[in-house]
C-alpha positions in Angstrom: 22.3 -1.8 -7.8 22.9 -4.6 -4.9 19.4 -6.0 -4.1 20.5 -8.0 -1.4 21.5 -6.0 2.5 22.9 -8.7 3.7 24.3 -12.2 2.5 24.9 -14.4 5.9 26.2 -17.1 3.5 22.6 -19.8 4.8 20.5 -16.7 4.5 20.1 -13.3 2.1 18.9 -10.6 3.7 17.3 -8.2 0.6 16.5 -4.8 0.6 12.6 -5.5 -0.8 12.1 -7.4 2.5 13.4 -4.7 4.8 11.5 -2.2 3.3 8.0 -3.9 3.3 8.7 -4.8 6.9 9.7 -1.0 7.9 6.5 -0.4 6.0 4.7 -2.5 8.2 6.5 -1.7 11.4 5.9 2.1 11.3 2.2 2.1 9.7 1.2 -0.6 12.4 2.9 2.1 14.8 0.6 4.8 13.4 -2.4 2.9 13.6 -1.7 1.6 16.9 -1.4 5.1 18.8 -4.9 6.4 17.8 -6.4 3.2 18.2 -5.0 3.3 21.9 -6.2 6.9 21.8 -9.9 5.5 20.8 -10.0 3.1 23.5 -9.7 -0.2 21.3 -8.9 -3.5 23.5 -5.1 -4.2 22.7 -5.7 -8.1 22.3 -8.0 -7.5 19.8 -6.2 -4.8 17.9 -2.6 -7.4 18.0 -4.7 -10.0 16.7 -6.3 -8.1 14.1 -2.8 -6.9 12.8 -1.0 -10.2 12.7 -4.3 -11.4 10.6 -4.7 -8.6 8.3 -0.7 -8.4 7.5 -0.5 -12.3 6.9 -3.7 -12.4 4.8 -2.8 -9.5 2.5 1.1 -10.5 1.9 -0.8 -13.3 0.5 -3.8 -11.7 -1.6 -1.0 -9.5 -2.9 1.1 -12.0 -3.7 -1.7 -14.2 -5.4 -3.5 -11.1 -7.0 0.2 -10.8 -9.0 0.7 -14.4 -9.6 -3.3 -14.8 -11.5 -2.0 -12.0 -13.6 0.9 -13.5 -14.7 0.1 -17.1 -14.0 1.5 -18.5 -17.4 4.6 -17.8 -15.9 4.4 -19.1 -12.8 2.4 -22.4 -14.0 5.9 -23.1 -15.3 8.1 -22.0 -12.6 5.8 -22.4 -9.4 8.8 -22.6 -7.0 8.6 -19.2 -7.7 5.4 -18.1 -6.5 7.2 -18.1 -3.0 9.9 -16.1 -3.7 8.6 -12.8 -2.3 11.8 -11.4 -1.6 12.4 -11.0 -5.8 8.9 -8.9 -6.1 5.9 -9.3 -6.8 3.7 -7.9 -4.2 0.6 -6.1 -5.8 -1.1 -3.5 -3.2 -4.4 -3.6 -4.5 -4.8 -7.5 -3.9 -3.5 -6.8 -0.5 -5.9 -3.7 0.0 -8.8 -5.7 -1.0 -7.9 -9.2 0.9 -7.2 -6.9 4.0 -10.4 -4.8 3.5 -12.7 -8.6 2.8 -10.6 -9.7 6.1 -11.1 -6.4 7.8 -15.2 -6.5 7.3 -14.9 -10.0 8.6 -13.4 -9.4 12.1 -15.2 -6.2 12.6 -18.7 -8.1 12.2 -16.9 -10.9 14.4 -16.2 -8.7 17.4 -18.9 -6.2 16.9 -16.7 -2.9 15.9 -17.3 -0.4 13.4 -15.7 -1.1 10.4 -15.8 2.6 9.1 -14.4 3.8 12.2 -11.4 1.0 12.3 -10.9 2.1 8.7 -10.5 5.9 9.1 -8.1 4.9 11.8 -6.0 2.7 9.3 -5.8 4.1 6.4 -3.5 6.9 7.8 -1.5 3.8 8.8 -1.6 2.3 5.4 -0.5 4.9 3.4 2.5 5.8 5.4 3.4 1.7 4.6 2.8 2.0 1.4 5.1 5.5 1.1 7.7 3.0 2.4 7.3 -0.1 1.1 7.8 1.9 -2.3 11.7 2.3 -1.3 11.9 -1.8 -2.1 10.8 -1.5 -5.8 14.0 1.0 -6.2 16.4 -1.8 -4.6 14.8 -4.3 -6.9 14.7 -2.1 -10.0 10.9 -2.6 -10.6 8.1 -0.9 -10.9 9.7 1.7 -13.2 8.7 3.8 -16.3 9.6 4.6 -19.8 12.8 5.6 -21.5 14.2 9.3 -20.4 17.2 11.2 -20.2 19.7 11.7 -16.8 19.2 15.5 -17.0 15.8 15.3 -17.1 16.2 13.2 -14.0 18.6 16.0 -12.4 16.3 18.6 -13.4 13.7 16.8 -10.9 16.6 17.5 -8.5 16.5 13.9 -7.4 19.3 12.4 -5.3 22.7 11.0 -7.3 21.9 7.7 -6.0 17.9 7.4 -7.4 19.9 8.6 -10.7 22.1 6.4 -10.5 20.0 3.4 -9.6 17.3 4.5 -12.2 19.8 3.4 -15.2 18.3 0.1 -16.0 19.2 -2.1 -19.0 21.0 0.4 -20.9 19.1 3.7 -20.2 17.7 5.8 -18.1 13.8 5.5 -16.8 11.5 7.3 -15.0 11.0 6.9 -11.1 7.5 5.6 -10.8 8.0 4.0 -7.5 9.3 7.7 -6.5 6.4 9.6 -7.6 4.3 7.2 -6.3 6.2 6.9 -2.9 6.2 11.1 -2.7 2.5 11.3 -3.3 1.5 8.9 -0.4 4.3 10.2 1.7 2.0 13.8 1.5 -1.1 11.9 1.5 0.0 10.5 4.9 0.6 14.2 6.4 -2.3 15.2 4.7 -4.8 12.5 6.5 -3.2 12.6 9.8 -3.8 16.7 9.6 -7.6 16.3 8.8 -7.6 13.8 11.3 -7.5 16.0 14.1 -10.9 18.0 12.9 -13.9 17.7 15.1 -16.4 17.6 12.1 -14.8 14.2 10.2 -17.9 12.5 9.4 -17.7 8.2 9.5 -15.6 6.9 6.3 -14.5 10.7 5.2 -10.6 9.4 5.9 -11.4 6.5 4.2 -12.9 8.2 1.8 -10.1 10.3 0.9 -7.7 8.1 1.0 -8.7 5.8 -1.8 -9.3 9.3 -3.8 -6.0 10.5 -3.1 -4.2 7.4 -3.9 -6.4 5.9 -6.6 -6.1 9.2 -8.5 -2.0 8.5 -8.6 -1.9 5.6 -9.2 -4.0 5.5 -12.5 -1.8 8.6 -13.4 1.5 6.8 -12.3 0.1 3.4 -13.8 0.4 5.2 -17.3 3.4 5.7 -17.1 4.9 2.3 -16.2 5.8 -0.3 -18.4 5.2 -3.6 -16.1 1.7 -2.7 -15.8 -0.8 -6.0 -14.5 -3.0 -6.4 -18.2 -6.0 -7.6 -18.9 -6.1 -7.9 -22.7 -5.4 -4.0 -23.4 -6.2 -3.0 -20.1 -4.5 -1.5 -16.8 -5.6 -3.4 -14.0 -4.6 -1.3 -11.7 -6.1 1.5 -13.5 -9.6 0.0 -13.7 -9.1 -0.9 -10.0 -8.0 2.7 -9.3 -11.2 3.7 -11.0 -13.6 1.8 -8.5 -11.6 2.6 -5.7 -12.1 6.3 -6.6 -15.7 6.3 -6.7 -16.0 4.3 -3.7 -14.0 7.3 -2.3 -16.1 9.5 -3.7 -18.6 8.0 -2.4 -17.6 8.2 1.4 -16.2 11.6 1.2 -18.8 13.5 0.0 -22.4 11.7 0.6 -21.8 9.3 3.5 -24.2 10.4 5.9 -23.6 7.8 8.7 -22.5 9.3 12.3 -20.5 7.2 14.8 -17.9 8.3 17.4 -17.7 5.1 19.4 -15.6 2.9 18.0 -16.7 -0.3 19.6 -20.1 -1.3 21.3 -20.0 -2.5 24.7 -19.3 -5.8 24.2 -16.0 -5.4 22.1 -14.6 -3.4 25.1 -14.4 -6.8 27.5 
């Protein structure tokens, strides 16, 4: 498996980068439509983009590097080489989400609101930005067999690539990359009913994802430890309630997005 699209000689091009930035590129599309649709000012909506992308490349950079900072105490060169991994999506979630809260208080616009509009964004990102894990041959699972792999029916080339270091794995980053890819037509589908409460997409879309994740977590064996623990899957677990939270007992009813002064 090549990891790198393009080698200009001065500069490689790798296939992790291009796939976090069509991850960005087509959620920020996403996101950008229905906030038009809702009225939002476009200054403030480019700003809060180029902000929120910036600040959780790095919270989900340094939320990998604390959990492996050994390593990188003795190689810190490294920390900056995004382009070889390393990008954990719950330390950008929650530096997005702290940066998110921040800016809506700033400018006076409901946070619940902006979220329900993101989220459908974010999980379409995050169906692609899965795709650079399989150039990278990362974020894999256990030892199995190439025709249990072809009994999943999966492409020759996911096969193919999914032979790591003398054997076969499991596709995590596929199951993973699947599950939001339905999650995504599943929140934009709800999205169009006329009796969403405030935070219900939000809601649901740390449920949806949170519950894969600590499934898919299990299964992969470069899992973010604390001690004996999962990060991810204790952070999966909080996320959930929160979810559950939202989704079911959220009572809170807002259709303007902005008040009056956000709209200058």
């Amino acid at each position: 498996m090549d990891r790198i699209a393009l080698d200009l000689g001065f500069i490689k091009i790798y296939w992790y980068s291009i796939f976090i930035l069509l991850g960005v590129i087509f959620g920020v599309l996403v996101v950008y439509k229905e906030a038009k649709k809702q009225g939002m000012n476009q200054e403030l909506f480019f700003n809060m983009i180029f902000y929120t992308a910036i600040i959780a490349i790095i919270g989900a950079r340094l939320y990998y590097v604390l959990f492996n900072l050994d390593y990188y105490l003795q190689r810190p060169i490294e920390i900056f080489e995004i382009w070889n991994g390393g990008l954990a999506i719950h330390g950008g979630i929650l530096a997005g989400l702290i940066f998110l809260i921040w800016y809506c208080k700033k400018h006076n616009i409901n946070t619940l609101k902006l979220l329900d509009i993101i989220v459908v964004g974010l999980i379409l990102g995050q169906a692609i930005g899965r795709w650079g894990n399989f150039f990278n041959q990362e974020a894999y699972g256990g030892i199995t067999t190439a025709a249990y792999l072809e009994s999943l029916y999966l492409p020759e080339f996911i096969i193919h690539g999914m032979y790591i270091g003398g054997a076969y794995r499991q596709p995590t980053f596929f199951y993973e990359s699947l599950w939001n890819a339905i999650g995504f037509v599943l929140l934009l589908l709800l999205r169009k009913r006329k009796n969403l409460r405030l935070g219900q997409l939000t809601g649901l879309y740390f449920m949806w994802y949170s519950f894969a994740r600590f499934m898919i977590e299990g299964m992969r064996t470069d899992s973010l430890m604390l001690g004996k623990i999962r990060i991810a899957q204790l952070v999966s677990i909080l996320l959930f309630l929160i979810g559950f939270y939202f989704f079911f007992f959220h009572k809170r009813k807002e259709k303007k997005l902005y008040h009056k002064e956000a709209l200058a």
